[in-house]
Residue, then its C-alpha position, 0 to 999 in steps of 0.5 A: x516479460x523480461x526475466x530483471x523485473x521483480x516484485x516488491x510488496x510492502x507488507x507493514x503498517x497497521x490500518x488503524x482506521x479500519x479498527x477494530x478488525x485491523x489491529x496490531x498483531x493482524x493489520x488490513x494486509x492480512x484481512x479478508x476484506x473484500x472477498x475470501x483471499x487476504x488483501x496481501x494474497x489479492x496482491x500476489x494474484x494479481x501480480x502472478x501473471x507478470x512476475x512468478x512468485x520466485x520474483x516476487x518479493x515481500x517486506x514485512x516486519x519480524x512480527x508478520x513475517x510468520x504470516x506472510x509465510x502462511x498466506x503465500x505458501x509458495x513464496x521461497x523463504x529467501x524472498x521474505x525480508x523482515x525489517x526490525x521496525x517501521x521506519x518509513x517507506x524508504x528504508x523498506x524499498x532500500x532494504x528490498x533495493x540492497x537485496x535484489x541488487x546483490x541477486x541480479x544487478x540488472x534488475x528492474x523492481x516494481x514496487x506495490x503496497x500489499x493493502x490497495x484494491x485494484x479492479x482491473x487487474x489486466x490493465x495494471x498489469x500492461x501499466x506496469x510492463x509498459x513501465x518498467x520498459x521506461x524504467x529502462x533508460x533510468x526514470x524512475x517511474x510511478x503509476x498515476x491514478x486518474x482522479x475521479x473526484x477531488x479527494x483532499x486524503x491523497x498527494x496529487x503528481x502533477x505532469x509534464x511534457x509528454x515523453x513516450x508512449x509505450x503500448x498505447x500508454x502516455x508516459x509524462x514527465x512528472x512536473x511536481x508532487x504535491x501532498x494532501x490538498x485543501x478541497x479549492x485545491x483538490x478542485x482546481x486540480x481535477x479540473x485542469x486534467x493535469x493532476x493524478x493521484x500518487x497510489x504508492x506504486x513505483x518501477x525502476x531500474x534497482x541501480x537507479x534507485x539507490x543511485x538517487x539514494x546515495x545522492x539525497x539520503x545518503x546516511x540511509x544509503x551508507x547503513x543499507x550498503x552495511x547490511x547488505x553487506x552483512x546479509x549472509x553472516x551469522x550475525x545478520x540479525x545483530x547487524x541489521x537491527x543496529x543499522x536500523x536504529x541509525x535508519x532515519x524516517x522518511x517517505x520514499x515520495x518526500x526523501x526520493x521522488x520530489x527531488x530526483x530528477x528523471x521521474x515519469x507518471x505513467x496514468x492509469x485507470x484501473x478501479x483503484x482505491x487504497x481501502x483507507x476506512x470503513x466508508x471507502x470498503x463499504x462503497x466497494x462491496x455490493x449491497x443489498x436493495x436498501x444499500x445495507x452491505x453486511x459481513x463476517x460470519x455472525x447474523x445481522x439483522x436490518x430493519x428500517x436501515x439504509x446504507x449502512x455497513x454491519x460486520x458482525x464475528x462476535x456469535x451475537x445477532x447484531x441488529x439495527x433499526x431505523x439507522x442511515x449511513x451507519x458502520x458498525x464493526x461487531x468483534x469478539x473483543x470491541x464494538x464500533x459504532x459511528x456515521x459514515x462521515x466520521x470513519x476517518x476519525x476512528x484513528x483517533x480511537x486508536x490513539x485514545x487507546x494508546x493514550x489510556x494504556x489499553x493496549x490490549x485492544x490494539 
C-alpha cells in the first residue's frame, strides 16, 4: 500500500450507555469488551496490516493520553495527539488534518472510531485500500454499511450514480445523508436497497479535507492553521488549549460531509457494529445453551434464566433465578440492573448521576 496512506483513530467520547463499566476515566475504547484486547487495541490490529503503527495516528484527550500510550506500546510518541476537550468530530480530524499535512502534504488519511467492532477485518481492510485509490482524484470517501435491519439509532447515506469499481467494489456518488430516522422511514430505506448505514469511517486526500474545511467551517480552519503552526513551540499547549476555546462544536457529517461536494459511499459488508449498549454486546458474544452470555472475573450463578447478559468484577456470586432478557452489570463500586429493551435508557443514568451531583460514579 502506498506509503501517503495514514490511519487516524478517534479515541474520545465516553460510552455512557455502557455504564457502569464505561466511565469517565476508562470509557468502552479502552474495555476488554469483546475479547481479551481493549476495543482501541482491536482497532490498531486490525488496521496494522495495511497501515504500520509508524502511520497510525491516535487523538484522544489529555486525560487518556497516558492510556493509549500503555495499550499501544509501540506507537511513536509523536503519533499520540491530545486535544484539550471534546469539541466534536470535526475539530479532532482537523486537529490530525493539520498534523499530518505538515509531515507529508501528500497524504492520504483514513479515519476509524476506536470503539466499533468489525468481523471481517480482511474485507475492511480491501474496503479501505479500495478507497483511498478513489480518494485519489479528490472524493472524500466514507465506507457505507450495508444494512441488515431498519435500525432507527443510525444516520443513513443514501447513494448515487455509479462512479467506479475499484478491486471489484462498487464506488457510488453519495446522493444524500440523512440522520436517525423514524421506524416507517428506516424501512422504506432497507427496502429500496439504496441506503447504507453512516459507521463514522472516512478516506481522503488531507489536502481535500481541509480544503472543504476552509470552504464551509472556516473559523475552525483558521484556529487549526493557528496551531498548527505553533506545534513545535515551547508554548504549544498554551496556544492549543486557547485555540480550542474558540473551536465550534460540530460533526464532521453535519459541518463537512452533508455539504461538500465530491462525496463517494464505497458499500461494505463486514460484520459491523458500533457496540452502542449492553443488548447490541451482548448479541455479539456466544452464549450459552439457554442464551445466557456471562463476563468478568467473578461468579455467576443461572438458574431458570434465559437470554440474559451478566458481568460480574465485584468478588461477589451474582446469581439470577427465573429472569429472561436481562443485563446485569455487577462493579466494585454499581450495580446495573434492567431488561434488554431499556439498555439505551441507561444514559439516562449517566445523566441522573450528573444531575445529582454523584460524580464519583461517573
Amino acid at each position: 500500500m502506498s506509503e501517503d496512506l495514514y490511519a487516524v483513530i478517534m479515541a474520545g467520547g465516553v460510552g455512557s450507555r455502557l455504564w457502569p463499566r464505561s466511565r469517565l476515566a476508562t470509557p468502552k475504547q479502552f474495555l476488554d469488551l469483546l475479547g481479551s484486547r481493549t476495543m482501541l487495541q482491536e482497532t490498531v490490529d486490525r488496521i496494522e496490516p495495511l497501515i504500520p503503527l509508524d502511520r497510525v495516528l491516535v487523538v484522544a484527550g489529555e486525560d487518556h493520553a497516558e492510556t493509549v500510550r500503555f495499550q499501544v506500546p509501540g506507537l511513536p510518541p509523536e503519533n499520540m495527539i491530545t486535544e484539550p476537550g471534546p469539541r466534536g468530530t470535526a475539530p479532532c480530524i482537523g486537529l490530525a488534518g493539520v498534523m499530518l499535512q505538515q509531515r507529508d502534504s501528500a497524504a492520504t488519511m483514513a479515519v476509524f472510531p476506536a470503539d466499533h467492532r468489525i468481523a471481517d477485518a480482511t474485507g475492511f481492510r480491501k474496503a479501505v485500500a479500495a478507497a483511498a485509490k478513489v480518494a485519489q482524484d479528490g472524493y472524500l470517501v466514507t465506507l457505507g454499511i450495508t444494512p441488515d435491519q431498519p435500525h432507527t439509532g443510525y444516520g443513513y447515506i443514501q447513494r448515487g450514480a455509479l462512479l467506479a469499481e475499484v478491486q471489484g467494489l462498487p464506488v457510488y456518488r453519495v446522493q444524500r445523508f440523512t440522520e436517525k430516522p423514524d421506524a416507517a422511514t428506516a424501512e422504506s430505506f432497507l427496502g429500496s436497497g439504496e441506503y447504507y448505514w453512516n459507521g463514522g469511517i472516512f478516506i481522503w486526500r488531507v489536502s481535500a479535507i481541509l480544503d472543504e474545511m476552509a470552504r464551509l467551517l472556516p473559523q475552525l480552519y483558521g484556529e487549526l492553521q493557528s496551531v498548527a503552526g505553533a506545534w513545535d513551540a515551547p508554548d504549544r499547549e498554551e496556544k492549543l488549549a486557547a485555540a480550542w476555546e474558540r473551536v465550534p462544536r460540530t460533526t464532521i457529517d453535519y459541518g463537512v460531509m452533508e455539504k461538500a461536494a465530491r462525496v463517494a459511499v464505497l458499500p461494505v459488508d463486514i460484520g459491523w457494529d458500533d457496540v452502542g449498549n449492553w443488548t447490541s454486546l451482548s448479541g455479539l458474544l456466544e452464549g450459552d445453551a439457554a442464551g445466557n452470555v456471562l463476563r468478568g472475573k467473578g461468579r455467576s450463578l443461572l438458574l431458570d434464566s434465559v437470554d440474559s447478559y451478566v458481568y460480574s468484577s465485584a468478588g461477589r456470586l451474582v446469581t439470577l433465578v427465573g429472569v429472561e432478557g436481562f443485563v446485569v452489570v455487577d462493579t466494585e463500586d454499581a450495580l446495573l440492573i434492567c431488561p434488554k429493551e431499556y439498555a439505551q435508557a441507561v444514559r439516562e443514568v449517566v445523566k441522573g448521576l450528573e444531575t445529582e451531583g454523584l460524580q464519583e460514579y461517573l
